[in-house]
C-alpha positions in Angstrom: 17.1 -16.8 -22.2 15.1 -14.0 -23.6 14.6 -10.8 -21.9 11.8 -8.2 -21.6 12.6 -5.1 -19.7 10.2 -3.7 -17.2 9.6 -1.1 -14.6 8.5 -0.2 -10.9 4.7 0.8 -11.8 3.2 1.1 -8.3 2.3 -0.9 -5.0 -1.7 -1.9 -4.3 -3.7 -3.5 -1.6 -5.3 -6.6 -2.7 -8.8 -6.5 0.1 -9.5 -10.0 -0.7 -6.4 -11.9 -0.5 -5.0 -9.1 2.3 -1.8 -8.5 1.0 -0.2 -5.8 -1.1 0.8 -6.6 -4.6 3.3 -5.1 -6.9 3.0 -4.2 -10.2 5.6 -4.4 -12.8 5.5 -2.6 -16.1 6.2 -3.9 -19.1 6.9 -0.8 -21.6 6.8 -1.7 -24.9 3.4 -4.5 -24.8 1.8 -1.7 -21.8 1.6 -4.8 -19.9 1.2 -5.3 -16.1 2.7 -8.0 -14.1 1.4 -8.4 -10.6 3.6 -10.5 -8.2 1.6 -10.4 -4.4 4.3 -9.8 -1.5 4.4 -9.3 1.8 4.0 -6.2 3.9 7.6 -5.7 5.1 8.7 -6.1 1.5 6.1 -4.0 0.4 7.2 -1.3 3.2 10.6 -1.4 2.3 10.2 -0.8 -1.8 7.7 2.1 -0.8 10.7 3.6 1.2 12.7 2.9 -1.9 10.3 4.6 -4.9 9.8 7.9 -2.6 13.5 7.9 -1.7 13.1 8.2 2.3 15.7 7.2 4.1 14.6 5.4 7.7 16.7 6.3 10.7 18.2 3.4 11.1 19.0 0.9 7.9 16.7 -1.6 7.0 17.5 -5.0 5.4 17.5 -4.0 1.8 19.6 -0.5 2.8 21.9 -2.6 4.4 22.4 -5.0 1.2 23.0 -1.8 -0.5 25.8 -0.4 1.4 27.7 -3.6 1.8 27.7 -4.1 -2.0 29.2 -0.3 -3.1 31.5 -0.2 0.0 32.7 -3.6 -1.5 32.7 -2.6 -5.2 30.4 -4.5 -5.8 27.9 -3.4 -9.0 24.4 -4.9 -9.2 24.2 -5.0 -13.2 20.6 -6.4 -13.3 17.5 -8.5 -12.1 16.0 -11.3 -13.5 12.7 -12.6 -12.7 12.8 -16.1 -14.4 10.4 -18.1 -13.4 7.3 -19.1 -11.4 6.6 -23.0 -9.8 3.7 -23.2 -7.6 2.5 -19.6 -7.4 5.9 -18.6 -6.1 8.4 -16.2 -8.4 12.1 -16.6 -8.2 14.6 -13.8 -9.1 18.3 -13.5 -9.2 20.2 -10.6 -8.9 23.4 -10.2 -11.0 26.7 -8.9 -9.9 29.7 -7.4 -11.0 33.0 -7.9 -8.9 36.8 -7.8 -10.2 36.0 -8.5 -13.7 33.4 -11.7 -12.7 29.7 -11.3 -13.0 28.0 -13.6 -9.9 24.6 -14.7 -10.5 22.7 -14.8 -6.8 19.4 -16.5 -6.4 17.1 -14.4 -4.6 13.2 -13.5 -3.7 11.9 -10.9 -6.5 11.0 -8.9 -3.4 14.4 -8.6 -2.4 15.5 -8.1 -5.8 13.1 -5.4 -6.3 13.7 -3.4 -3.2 17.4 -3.6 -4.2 17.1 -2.4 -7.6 15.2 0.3 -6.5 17.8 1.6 -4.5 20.6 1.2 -6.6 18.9 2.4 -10.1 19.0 -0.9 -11.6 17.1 -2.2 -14.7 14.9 -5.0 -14.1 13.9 -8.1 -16.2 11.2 -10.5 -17.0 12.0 -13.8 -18.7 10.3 -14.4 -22.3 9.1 -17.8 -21.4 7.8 -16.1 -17.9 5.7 -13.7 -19.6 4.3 -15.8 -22.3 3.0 -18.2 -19.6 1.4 -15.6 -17.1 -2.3 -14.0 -17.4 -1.0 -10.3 -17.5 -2.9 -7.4 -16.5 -4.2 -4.5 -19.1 -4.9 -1.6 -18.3 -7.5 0.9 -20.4 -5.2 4.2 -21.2 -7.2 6.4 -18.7 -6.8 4.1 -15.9 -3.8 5.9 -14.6 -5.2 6.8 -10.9 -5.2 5.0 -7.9 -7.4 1.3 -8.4 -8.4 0.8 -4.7 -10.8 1.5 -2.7 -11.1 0.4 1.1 -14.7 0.6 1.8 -15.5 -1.3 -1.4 -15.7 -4.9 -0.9 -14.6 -7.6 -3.4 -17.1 -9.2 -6.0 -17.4 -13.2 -6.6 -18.6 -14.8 -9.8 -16.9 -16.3 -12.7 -13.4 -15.8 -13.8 -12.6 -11.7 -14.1 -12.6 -10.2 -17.7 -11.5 -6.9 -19.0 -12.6 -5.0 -21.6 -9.4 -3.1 -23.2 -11.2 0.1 -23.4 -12.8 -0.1 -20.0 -13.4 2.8 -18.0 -11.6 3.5 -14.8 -14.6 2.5 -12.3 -14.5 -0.7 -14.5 -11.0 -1.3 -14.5 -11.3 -0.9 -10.8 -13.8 -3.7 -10.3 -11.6 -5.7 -12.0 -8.6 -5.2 -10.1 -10.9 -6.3 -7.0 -12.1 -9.3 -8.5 -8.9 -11.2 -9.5 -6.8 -13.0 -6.7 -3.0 -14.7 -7.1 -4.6 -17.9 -8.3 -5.7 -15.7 -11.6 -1.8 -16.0 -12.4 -0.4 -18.9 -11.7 0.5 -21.1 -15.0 -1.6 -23.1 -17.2 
């Protein structure tokens, strides 16, 4: 299987399906995956990408420990696939010379990574199957708005050289079902 690296980009609040949505980064195409996840996921990878430590371990803190006070090393996550708008993940580790391969949410995966510096993947086939976001060069500032309220009409489009308040409406008019496979 062919792999594309990407990175953390940043967490967003999707008004008008009510859920945050995480955005993946791929480098080299300037790319933008979104994957829609819960709020407690979304809670603990914010936790992660500011490095704040709560006062008491959450799930993903927990994972973390148990794996380096076993010796464990996380080498890598792979997002490979998606059936019926849902994205599956595994997590890949190293322990006593055998590399595991662990099925897992991308949340999860995610929230781990994050914690333990871990590069994260996209599979080929994944990407060249998903309706990927692009984003105009300028658009680098925060895309939501609260008091704005979401626009219906025909399928979003994007022009590449879109301004920010443009790239903005956009970003309120698509929904998860703008990703799912053909």
């Amino acid at each position: 299987m062919s792999l594309t690296k990407v990175d953390f980009f940043d967490l967003r609040y999707d008004h008008r399906q009510k859920a945050p949505v995480l955005f993946l980064k791929d480098m080299e195409k300037e790319l933008y995956l979104p994957i829609w996840i819960g709020e407690l996921e979304a809670s603990s990878i914010e936790l992660a990408v500011d490095n704040k430590i709560p006062p008491r371990p959450l799930t993903h803190d927990l994972m973390s420990t148990i794996l380096g006070q076993l010796g464990v090393h996380v080498s890598r996550v792979v997002i490979d696939r998606l059936e019926s708008s849902t994205y599956y993940a595994k997590l890949y580790l190293d322990s006593d010379g055998r590399t595991l391969e662990v099925d897992c949410r991308p949340t999860d995966a995610i929230a781990l990574a994050l914690r333990r510096n871990v590069k994260i993947y996209v599979s080929e086939e994944l990407m060249c199957n998903i309706k990927f976001v692009e984003l105009a060069p300028e658009a680098g500032e925060d895309v939501n708005s609260a008091e704005d309220e979401p626009q219906s009409g025909p399928e979003p489009q994007l022009d590449l050289d879109a301004s920010p308040e443009t790239f903005k409406e956009f970003l309120r008019q698509i929904s998860p079902s703008d990703f799912r496979e053909n």
